[in-house]
C-alpha positions as CSV (number, residue, x, y, z in Angstrom):
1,X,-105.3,-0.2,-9.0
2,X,-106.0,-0.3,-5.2
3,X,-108.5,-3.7,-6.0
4,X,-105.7,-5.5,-7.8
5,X,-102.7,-4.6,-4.5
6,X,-105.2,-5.8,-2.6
7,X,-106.0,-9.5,-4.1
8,X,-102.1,-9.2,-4.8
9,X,-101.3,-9.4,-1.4
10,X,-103.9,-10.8,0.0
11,X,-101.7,-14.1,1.0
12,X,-100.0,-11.7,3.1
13,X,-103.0,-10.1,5.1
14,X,-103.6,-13.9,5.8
15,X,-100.7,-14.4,7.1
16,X,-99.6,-10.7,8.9
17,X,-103.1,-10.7,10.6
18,X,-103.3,-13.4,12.6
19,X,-99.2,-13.2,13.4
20,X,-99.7,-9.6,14.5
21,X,-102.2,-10.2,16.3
22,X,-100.1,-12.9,18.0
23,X,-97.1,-10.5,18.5
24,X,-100.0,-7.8,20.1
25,X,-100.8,-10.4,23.0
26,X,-97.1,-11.4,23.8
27,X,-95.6,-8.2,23.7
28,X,-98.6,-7.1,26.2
29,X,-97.7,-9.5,28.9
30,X,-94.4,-7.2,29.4
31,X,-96.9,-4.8,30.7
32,X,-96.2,-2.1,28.3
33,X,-98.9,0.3,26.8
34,X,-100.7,-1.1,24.3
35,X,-99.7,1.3,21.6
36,X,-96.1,0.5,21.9
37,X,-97.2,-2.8,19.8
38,X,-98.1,0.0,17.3
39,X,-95.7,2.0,17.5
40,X,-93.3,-1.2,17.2
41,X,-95.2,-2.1,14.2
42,X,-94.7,0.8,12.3
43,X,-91.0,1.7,13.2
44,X,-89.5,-1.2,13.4
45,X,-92.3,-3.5,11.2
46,X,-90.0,-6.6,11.0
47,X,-91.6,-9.8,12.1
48,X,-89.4,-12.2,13.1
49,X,-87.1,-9.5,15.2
50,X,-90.4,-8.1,16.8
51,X,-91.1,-12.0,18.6
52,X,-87.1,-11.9,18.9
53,X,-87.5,-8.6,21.0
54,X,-90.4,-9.6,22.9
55,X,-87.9,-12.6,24.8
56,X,-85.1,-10.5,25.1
57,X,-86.9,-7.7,27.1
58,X,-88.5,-10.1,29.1
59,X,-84.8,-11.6,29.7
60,X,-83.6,-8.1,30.6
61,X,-81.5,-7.8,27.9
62,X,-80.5,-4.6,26.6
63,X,-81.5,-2.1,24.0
64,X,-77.7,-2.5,22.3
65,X,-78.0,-6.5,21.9
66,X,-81.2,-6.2,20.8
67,X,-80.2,-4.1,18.2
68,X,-76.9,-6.0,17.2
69,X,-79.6,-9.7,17.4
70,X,-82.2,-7.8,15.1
71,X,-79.4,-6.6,12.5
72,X,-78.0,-10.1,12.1
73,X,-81.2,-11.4,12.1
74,X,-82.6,-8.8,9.2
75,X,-79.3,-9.0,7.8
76,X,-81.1,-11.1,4.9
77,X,-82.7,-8.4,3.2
78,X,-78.9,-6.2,2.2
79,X,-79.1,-9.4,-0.5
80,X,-83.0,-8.6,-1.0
81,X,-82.1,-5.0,-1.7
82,X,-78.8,-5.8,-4.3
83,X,-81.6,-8.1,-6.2
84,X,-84.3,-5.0,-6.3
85,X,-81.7,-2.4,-6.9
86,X,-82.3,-1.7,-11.0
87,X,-85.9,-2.4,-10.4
88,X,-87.0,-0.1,-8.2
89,X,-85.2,2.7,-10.3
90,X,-84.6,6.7,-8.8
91,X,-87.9,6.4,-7.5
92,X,-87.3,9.2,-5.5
93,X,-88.6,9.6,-1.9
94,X,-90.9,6.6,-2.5
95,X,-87.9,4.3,-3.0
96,X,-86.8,5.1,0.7
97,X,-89.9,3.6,1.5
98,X,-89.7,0.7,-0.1
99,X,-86.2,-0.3,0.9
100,X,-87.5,0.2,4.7
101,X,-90.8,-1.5,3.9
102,X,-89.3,-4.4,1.9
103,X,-89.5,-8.0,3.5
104,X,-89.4,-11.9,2.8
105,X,-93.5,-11.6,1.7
106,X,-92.7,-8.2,-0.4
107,X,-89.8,-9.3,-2.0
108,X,-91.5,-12.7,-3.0
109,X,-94.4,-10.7,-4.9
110,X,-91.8,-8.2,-6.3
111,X,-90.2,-11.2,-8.1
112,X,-93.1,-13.3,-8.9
113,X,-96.0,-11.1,-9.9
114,X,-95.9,-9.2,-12.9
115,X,-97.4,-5.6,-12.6
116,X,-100.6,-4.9,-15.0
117,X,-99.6,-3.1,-18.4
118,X,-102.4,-0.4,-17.2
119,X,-100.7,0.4,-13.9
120,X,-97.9,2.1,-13.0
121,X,-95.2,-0.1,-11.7
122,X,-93.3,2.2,-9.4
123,X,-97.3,3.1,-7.5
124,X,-98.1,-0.6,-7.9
125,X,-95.1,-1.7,-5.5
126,X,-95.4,1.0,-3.2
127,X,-98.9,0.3,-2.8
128,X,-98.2,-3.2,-1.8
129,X,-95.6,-2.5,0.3
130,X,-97.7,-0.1,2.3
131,X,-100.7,-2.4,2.4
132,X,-98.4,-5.6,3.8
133,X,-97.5,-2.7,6.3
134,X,-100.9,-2.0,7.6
135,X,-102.0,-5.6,7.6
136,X,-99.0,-6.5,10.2
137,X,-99.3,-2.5,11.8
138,X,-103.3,-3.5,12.3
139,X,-102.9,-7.2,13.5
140,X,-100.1,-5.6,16.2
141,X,-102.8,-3.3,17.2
142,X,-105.9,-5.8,17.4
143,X,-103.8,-8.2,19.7
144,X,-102.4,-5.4,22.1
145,X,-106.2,-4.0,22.4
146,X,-107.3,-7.5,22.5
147,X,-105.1,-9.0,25.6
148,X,-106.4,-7.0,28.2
149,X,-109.9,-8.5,28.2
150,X,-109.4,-11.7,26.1
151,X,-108.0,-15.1,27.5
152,X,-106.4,-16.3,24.2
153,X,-104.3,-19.2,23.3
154,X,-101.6,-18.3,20.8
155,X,-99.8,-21.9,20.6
156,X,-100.0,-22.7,17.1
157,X,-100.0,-19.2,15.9
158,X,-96.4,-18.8,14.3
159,X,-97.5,-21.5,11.8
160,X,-99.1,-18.8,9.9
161,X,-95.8,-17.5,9.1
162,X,-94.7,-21.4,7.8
163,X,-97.9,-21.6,5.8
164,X,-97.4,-18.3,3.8
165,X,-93.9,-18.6,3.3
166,X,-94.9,-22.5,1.6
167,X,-97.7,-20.4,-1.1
168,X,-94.9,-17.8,-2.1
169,X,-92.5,-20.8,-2.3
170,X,-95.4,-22.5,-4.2
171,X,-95.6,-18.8,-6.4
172,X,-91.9,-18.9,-6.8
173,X,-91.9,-22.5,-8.6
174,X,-94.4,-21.9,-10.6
175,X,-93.1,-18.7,-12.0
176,X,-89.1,-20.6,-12.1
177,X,-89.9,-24.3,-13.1
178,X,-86.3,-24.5,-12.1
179,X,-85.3,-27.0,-9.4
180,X,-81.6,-26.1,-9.2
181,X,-82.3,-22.4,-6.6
182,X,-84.4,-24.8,-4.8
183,X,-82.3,-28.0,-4.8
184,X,-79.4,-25.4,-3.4
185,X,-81.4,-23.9,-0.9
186,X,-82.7,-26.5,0.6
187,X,-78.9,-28.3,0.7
188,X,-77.7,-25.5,2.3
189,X,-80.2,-25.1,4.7
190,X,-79.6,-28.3,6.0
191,X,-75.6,-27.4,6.6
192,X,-76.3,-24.4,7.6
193,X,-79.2,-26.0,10.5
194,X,-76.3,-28.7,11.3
195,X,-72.8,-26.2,11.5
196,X,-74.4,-22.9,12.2
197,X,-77.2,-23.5,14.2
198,X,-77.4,-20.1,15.8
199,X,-77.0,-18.1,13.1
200,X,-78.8,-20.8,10.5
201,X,-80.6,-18.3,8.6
202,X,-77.7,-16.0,7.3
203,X,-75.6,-19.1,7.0
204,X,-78.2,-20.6,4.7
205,X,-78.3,-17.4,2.7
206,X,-74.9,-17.0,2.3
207,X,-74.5,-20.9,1.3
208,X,-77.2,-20.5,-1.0
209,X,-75.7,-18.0,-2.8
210,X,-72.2,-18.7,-2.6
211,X,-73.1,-22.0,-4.6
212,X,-75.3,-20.5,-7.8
213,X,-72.2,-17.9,-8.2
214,X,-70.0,-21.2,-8.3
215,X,-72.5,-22.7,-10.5
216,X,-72.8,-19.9,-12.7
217,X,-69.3,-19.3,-13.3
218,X,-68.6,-22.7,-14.0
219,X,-71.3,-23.1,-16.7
220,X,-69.7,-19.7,-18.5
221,X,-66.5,-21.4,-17.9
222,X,-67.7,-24.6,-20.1
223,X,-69.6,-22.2,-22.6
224,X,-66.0,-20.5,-23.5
């Protein structure tokens, strides 16, 4: 089981390495101790908030707004959880783990791949939840070890994040063959970049989702 998680996610550890590592070296330069990147990594674990936090401390800006920024931010993933909610079943202690541990990548493979007949699904997605865990936990580490006696450019770095979200995206279609969720996201990412430019990616979620529910209804509605 643990050789199949591995090639599962393996489009993650490509893209959580090199970002962690990324994060490691910026967060440094606020002149913490370099275990805080790990410790970050592992509490926290949420990627976009963690480059979010790294501005806002060097701004001066407090723990409460940084908090309030990463909720909005992460806010995303209460839809992620409604979607998941009858698959991860009472899963017990391990299902805590998996709502904490869930993100964009995770919740892309949870919808896209379909679990081995031999395996058990409920291990199988813990596993790769864990796994995506320690690939970001590792790359925060190797960057915040790394920055003290490296001179490293990270310009260019965040595209990793771009590139894996456009092979899940890829995964997604293939697995849909249904341009109508994409047609709608994209549409309302575009409003959502023009009207609510600060808060674009809730906006865009909300849009998105707003619209198949319209969609939806109005298809039963035509069906009756």
């Amino acid at each position: 089981m643990i050789r199949s998680v591995i090639k599962t996610t393996l489009p993650i550890l490509f893209g959580f390495l090199p970002l962690g590592i990324a994060f490691g070296i910026l967060f440094q330069e606020l002149g913490y101790p370099w275990y805080f990147a790990t410790l970050m990594g592992i509490c926290v674990y949420a990627g976009a908030a963690q480059f979010m936090a790294v501005g806002m401390l060097g701004a001066g800006v407090g723990l409460f707004e940084i908090a309030i920024s990463t909720f909005f931010l992460n806010s995303r993933h209460l839809f992620y959880g409604l979607a998941l909610l009858n698959s991860f079943g009472a899963w017990g202690l391990r299902k805590f783990y998996l709502i904490f541990g869930l993100t964009d990548e995770t919740y892309a493979l949870m919808t896209t791949i379909t679990v081995p007949k031999e395996f058990n699904r409920e291990r199988y997605y813990f596993l790769m939840t864990l796994f995506s865990q320690c690939y970001w936990v590792l790359g925060c580490s190797i960057g915040a070890l790394a920055s003290s006696s490296l001179d490293f450019n990270t310009e260019g770095m965040d595209f990793a994040a771009t590139a894996l979200f456009t092979v899940l995206l890829i995964e997604q279609w293939l697995k849909v063959r249904k341009p109508l969720p994409f047609v709608v996201a994209f549409s309302s990412s575009c409003i959502a970049l023009i009207f609510f430019f600060q808060h674009m990616l809730l906006a865009a979620i909300v849009l998105s989702i707003t619209t198949i529910i319209v969609l939806r209804f109005i298809k039963s509605k035509k069906n009756d």
